[in-house]
C-alpha positions as CSV (number, residue, x, y, z in Angstrom):
1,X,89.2,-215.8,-92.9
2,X,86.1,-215.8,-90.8
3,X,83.1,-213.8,-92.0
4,X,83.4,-210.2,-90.9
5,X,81.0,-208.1,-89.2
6,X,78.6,-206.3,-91.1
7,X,77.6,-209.4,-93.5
8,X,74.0,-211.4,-94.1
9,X,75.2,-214.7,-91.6
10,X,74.4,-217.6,-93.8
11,X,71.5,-219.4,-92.5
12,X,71.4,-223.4,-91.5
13,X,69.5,-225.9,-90.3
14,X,71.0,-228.5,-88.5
15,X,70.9,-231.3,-86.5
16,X,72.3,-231.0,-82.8
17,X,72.1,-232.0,-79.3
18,X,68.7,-230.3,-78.5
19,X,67.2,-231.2,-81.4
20,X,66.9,-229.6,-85.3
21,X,68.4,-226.1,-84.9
22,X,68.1,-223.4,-87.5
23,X,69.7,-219.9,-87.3
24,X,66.7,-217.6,-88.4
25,X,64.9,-219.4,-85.6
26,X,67.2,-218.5,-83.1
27,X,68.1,-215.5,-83.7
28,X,64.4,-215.1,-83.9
29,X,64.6,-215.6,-79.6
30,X,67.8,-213.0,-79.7
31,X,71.4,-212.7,-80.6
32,X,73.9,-216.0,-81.2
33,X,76.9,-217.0,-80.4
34,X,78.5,-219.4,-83.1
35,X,81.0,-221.4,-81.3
36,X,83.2,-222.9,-83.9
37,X,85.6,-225.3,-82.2
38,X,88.2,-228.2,-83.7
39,X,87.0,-231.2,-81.8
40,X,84.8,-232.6,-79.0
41,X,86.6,-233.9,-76.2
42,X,90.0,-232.4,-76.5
43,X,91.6,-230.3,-73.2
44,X,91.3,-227.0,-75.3
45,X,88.0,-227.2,-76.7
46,X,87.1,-228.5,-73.9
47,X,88.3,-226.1,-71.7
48,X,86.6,-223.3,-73.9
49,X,83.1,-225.1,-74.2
50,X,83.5,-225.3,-69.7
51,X,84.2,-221.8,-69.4
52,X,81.0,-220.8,-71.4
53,X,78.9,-223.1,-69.9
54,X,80.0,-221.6,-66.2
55,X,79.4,-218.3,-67.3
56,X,76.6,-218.7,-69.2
57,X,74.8,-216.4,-67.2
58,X,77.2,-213.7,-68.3
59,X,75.7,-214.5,-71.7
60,X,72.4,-214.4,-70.7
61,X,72.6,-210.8,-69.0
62,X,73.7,-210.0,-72.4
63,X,70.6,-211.5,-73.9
64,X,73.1,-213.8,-76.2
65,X,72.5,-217.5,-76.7
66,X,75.2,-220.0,-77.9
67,X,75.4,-222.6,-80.4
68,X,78.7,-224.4,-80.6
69,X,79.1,-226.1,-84.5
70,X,81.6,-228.4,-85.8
71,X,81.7,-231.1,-88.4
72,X,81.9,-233.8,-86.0
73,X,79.2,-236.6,-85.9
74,X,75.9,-236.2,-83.8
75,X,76.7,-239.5,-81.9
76,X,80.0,-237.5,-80.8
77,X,78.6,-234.5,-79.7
78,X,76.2,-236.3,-77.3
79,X,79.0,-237.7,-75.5
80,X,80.7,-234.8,-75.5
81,X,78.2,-232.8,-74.2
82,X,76.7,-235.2,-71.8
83,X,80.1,-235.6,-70.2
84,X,80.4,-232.0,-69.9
85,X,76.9,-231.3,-69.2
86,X,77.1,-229.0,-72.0
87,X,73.6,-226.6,-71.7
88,X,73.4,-225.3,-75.4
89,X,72.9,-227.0,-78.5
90,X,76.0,-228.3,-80.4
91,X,75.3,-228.8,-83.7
92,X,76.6,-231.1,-86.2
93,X,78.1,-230.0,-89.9
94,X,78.8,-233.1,-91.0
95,X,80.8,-232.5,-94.6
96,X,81.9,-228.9,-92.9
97,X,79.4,-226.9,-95.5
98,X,78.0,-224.2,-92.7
99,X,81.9,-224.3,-91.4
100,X,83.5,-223.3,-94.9
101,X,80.4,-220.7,-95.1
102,X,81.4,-218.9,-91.9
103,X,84.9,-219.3,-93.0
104,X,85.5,-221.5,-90.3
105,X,86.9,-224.4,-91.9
106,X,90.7,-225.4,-92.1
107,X,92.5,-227.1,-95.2
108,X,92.1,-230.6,-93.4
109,X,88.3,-229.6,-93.1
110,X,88.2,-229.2,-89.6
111,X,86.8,-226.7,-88.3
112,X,88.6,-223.5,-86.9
113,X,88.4,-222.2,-83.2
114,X,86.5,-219.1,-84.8
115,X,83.4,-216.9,-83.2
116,X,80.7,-215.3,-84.7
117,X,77.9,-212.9,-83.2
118,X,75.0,-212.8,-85.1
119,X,72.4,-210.1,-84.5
120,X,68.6,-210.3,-84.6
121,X,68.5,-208.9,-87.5
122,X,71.0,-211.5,-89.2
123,X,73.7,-209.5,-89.4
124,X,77.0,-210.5,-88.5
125,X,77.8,-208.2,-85.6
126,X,81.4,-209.6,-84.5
127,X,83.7,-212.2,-85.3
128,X,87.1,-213.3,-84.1
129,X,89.1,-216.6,-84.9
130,X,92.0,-217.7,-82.7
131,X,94.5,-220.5,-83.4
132,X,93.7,-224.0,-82.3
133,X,95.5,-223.4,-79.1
134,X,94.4,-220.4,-77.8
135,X,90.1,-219.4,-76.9
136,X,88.2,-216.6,-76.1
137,X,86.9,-216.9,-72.5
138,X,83.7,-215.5,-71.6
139,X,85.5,-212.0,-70.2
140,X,87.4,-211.8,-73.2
141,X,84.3,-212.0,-75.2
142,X,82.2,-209.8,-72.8
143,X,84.7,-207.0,-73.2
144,X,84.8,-206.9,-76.7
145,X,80.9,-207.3,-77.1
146,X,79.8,-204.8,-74.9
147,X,79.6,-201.8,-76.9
148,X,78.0,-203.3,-79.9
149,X,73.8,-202.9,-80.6
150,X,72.9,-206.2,-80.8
């Protein structure tokens, strides 16, 4: 089960594609957006990570950044999001520990397609995990954010 709203969101720091990225830091700048996803470079997650970074302004007018996590190698997500040209950090939980923290972590140790909004005060203030087939789009995200103080 992913973490539920109202909890301390575990802190990280972690290597990713823009660099070392660590949680209190960022939510430092304003709310996140943990992307949790199953695998670089596959249609769905692919498809999910695309729709965010076309609407990323609908994120910004919201004041929400994103970081997408998975336990995949750094050398992977650099392809990934260089392909894609992917504009926010993905970050790279190699052994799946910040995954399994966030409850976002499968029994094969994958990660889950799982979302987590993390406040400025570090609070988790929405979460919502779908099965590996199936994502949130931006408007389905936006609709169920919008009424919550960030």
């Amino acid at each position: 089960m992913t973490i539920a709203a109202g909890n301390k969101a575990p802190n990280f720091t972690l290597p990713s594609t823009a660099g070392k990225v660590s949680l209190k830091a960022e939510i430092a700048k304003g709310p996140v957006l943990l992307v949790f996803y199953p695998g670089d470079d596959t249609p769905v997650c692919t498809k999910q990570l695309c729709n965010y970074r076309d609407n990323l302004g609908a994120f910004r007018d919201l004041d929400i950044n994103i970081i997408a996590i998975n336990p995949q190698a750094l050398d992977s997500h650099q392809a990934f999001a260089e392909k894609h040209n992917l504009p926010f950090p993905i970050v790279s939980d190699e052994g799946g520990k910040v995954c399994a923290e966030y409850g976002a972590k499968n029994f094969l140790g994958m990660a889950k397609r799982a979302l987590v909004l993390v406040g400025r005060d570090g609070i988790v203030k929405w979460s919502d995990s779908n099965l590996p087939i199936f994502h949130q789009t931006t408007d389905d995200i936006r609709a169920a954010i919008e009424s919550i103080e960030l």
